[in-house]
C-alpha positions as CSV (number, residue, x, y, z in Angstrom):
1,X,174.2,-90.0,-15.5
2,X,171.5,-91.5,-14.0
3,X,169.7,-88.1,-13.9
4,X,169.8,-87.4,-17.5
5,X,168.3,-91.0,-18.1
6,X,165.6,-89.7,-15.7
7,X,164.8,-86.5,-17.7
8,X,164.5,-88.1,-20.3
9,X,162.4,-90.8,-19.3
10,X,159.9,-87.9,-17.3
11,X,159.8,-85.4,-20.4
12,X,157.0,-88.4,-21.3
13,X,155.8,-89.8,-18.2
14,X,156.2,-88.8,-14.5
15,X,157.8,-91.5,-12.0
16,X,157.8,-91.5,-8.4
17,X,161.4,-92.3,-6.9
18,X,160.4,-95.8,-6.4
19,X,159.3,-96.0,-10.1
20,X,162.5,-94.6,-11.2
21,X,165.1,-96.9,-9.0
22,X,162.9,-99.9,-10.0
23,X,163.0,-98.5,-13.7
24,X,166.8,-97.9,-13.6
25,X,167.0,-101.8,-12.0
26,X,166.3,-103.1,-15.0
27,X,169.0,-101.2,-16.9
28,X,173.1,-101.5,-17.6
29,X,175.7,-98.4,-17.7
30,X,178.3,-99.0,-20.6
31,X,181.4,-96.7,-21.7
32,X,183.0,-96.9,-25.2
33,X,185.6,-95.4,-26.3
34,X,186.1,-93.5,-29.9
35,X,186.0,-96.1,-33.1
36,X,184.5,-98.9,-30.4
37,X,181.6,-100.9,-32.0
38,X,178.7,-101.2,-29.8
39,X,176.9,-103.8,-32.2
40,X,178.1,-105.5,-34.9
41,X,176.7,-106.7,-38.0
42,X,176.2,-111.1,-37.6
43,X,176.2,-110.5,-33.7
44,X,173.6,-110.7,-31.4
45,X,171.8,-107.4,-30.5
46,X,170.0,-108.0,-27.5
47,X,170.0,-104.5,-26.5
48,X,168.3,-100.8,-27.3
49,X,170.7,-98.4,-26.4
50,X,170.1,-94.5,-24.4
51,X,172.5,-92.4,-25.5
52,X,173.6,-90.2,-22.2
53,X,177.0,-88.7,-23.8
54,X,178.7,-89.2,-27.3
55,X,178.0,-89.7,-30.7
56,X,177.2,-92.8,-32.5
57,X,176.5,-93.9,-35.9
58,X,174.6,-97.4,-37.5
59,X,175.3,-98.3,-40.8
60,X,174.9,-101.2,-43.7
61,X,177.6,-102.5,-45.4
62,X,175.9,-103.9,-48.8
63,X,177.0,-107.0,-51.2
64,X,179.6,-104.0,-53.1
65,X,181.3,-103.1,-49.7
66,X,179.6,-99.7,-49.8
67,X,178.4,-98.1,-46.2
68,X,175.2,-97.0,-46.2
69,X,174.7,-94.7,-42.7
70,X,171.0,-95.2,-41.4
71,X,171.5,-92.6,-38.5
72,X,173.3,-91.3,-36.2
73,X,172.6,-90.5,-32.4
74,X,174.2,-88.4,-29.9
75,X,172.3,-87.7,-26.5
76,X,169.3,-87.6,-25.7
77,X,168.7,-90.4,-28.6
78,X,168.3,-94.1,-28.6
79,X,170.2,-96.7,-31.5
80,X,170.0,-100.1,-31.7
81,X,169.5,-102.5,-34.7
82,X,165.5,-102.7,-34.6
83,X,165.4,-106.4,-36.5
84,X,168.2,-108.0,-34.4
85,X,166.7,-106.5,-31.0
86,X,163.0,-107.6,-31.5
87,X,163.2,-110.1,-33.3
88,X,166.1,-111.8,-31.2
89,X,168.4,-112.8,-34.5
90,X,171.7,-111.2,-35.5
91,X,172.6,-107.8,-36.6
92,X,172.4,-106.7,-39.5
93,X,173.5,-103.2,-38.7
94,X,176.9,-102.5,-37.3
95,X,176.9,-99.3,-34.6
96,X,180.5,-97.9,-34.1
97,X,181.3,-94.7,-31.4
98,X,182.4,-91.5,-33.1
99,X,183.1,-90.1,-30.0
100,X,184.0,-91.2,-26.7
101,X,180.3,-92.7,-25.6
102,X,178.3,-93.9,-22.2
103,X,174.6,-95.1,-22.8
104,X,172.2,-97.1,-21.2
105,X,171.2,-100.5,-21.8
106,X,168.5,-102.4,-21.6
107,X,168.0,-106.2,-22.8
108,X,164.8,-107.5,-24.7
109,X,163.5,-109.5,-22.1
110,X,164.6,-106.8,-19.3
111,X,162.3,-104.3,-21.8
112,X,159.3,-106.5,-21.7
113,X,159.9,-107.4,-17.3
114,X,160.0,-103.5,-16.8
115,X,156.9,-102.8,-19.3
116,X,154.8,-105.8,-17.6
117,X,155.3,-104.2,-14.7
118,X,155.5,-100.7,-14.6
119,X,152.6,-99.7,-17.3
120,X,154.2,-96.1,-17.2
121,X,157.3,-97.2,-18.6
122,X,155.1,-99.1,-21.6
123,X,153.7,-96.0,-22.7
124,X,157.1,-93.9,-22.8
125,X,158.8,-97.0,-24.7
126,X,155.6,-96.8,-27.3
127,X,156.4,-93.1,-27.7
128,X,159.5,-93.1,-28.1
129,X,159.3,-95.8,-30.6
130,X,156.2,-93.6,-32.1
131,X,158.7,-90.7,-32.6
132,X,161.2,-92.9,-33.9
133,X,159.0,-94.4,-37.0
134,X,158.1,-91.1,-37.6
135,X,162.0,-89.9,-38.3
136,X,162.3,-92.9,-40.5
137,X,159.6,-91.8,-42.7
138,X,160.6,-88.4,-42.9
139,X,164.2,-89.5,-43.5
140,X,163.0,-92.1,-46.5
141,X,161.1,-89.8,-48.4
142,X,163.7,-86.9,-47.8
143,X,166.0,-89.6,-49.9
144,X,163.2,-90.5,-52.3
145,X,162.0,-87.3,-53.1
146,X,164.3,-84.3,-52.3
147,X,167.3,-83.3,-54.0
148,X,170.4,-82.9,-52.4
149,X,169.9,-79.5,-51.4
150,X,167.0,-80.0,-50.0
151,X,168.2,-83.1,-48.2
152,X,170.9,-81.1,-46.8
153,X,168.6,-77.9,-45.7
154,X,166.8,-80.6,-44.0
155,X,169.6,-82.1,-42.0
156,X,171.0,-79.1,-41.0
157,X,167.3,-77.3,-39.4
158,X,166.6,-81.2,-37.8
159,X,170.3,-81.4,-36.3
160,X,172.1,-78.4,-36.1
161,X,174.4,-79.9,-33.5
162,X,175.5,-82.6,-35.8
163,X,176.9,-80.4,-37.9
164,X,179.7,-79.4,-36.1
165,X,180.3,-83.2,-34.6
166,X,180.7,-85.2,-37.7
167,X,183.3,-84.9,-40.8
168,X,181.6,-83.6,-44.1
169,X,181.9,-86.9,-45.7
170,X,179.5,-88.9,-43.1
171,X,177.1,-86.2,-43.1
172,X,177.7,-86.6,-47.3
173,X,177.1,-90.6,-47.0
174,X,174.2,-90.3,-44.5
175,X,172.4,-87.7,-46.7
176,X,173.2,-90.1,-50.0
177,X,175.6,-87.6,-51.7
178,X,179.4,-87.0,-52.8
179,X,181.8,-85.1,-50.6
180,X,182.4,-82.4,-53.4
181,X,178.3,-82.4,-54.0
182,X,178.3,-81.4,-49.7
183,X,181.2,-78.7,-50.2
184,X,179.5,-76.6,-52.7
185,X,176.1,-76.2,-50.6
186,X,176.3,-73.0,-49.0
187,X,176.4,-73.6,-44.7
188,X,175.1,-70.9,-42.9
């Protein structure tokens, strides 16, 4: 596993061996299993999360008791709550497994020790970051300005994978629709 956090990590920046094992140092290896919460909402959430096999999901619960999913990440991806992490308060996200899940770690403070000291790892946290406000935009004006269709078109050419991991009715909630509104699109 920790090869694929390595790949990852070079597909941005280029790390000697050194670099690496001092980069990995500052890093913890978890395993969850199916319907395990990895964060929940009025916990801490002193870590960001690598994803290096599974399939997660963060959501809101709102004042109704309705879920609301803000995304979902399988490998490859990175999930934590973003307001509880930086800013060091409580969730107010809750992230459950949807599959049987390992990730990587890493603490605020452990963050901030690795980028002080290894610039190269600064730059690929600001990317990756970088590429992660960009999906937020392009997921809030998908729900702002397309129609369901459209939302759904969009999900599918962004995450073709995901389509064949998750039940209709999560991929319904995440893309703000009804089941029945998900069953009639056409799936090619």
């Amino acid at each position: 596993m920790e090869e694929f956090l390595r790949i990852q990590i070079e597909k941005i920046v280029k790390l000697t061996d050194e670099e690496f094992s001092f980069a990995l140092s500052h890093f913890k290896f978890k395993t969850l299993k199916k319907h395990q919460y990895l964060v929940q909402a009025g916990e801490p959430a002193p870590n960001d999360h690598f994803v290096a096999q599974g399939l997660l999901r963060s959501f809101y619960i709102d004042d109704q008791g309705k879920t609301h999913i803000m995304q979902f990440a399988m490998e490859d991806w990175w999930i934590s709550d973003p307001q509880a992490y930086f800013n060091r308060t409580n969730a107010i996200l809750n992230i459950d497994c949807l599959e049987d899940t390992q990730v990587f770690t890493i603490s605020i403070d452990n963050r901030e020790k690795l980028c002080a000291d290894l610039q190269k790892m600064e730059y690929f946290f600001m990317k990756k970051s970088n590429s992660g406000y960009i999906a937020l935009q392009r997921r809030i004006l998908s729900l702002m300005s397309q129609k369901a269709e459209e939302r759904f078109t969009q999900f599918v050419t962004l995450y073709p994978s995901l389509l064949q991991r998750l039940p209709k009715a999560l991929i319904a909630s995440y893309l703000g629709i009804s089941r029945e509104t998900l069953s009639r699109m056409p799936i090619s």
